[in-house]
N, C-alpha and C positions, 0 to 999 in steps of 0.2 A: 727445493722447498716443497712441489708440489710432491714429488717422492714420499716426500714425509708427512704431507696430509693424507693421502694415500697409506699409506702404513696405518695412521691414527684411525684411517675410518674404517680398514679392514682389524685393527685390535676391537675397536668400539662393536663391531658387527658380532665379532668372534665370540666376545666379552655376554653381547645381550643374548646371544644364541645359549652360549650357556648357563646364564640364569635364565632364561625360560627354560632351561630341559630341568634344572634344579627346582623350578616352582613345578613343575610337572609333576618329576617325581613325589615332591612332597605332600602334591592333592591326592596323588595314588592313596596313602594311608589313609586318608583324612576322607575317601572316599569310602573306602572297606569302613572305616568308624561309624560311618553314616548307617552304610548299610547294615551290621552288625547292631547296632542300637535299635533299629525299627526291628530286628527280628528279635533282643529282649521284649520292646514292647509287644510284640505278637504274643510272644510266650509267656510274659504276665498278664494279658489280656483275656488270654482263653487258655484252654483246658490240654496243654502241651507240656513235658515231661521237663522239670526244671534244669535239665542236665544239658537241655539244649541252648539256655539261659547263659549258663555256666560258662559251655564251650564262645559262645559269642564274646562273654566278656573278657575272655581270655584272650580271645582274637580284637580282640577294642585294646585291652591293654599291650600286647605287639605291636601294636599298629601306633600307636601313640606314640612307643617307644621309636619306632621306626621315624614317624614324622618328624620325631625331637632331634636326632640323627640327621636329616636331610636340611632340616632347618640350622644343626651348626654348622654342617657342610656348606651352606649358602653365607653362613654369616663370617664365617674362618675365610670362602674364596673372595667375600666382598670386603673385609677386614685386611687383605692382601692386596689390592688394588689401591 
């Protein structure tokens, strides 16, 4: 019996270890969004070449795409459980 609590609490461990690396990775994108948003606002702000604008939002929309991605990933491995 005690074998098998043992088991339960090293799945349980394993289990939380890897949704934390999964929320991790999913702040990764959600971080670059951030950052990538404050440099459109720089660039509609003042007097900086709109292409730089462009390239950010470009990289905002990857990156969203990316999050959306890490986020099924997290709800496909917790939908399995």
């Amino acid at each position: 019996m005690e074998a098998l609590a043992n088991t339960n609490k090293r799945i349980a461990m394993n289990n939380n270890e890897s949704l934390r690396k999964m929320v991790h990775d999913a702040r990764a994108p959600l971080n670059r969004i951030s950052m990538n948003a404050e440099l459109v606002k720089l660039v509609l702000e003042n007097d900086i070449p709109k292409q730089k604008a462009l390239e950010a939002l470009n990289k905002i929309i990857a990156n969203c795409q990316q999050c959306s991605e890490h986020l099924q990933e997290i709800s496909d491995t917790h939908a399995a459980d």
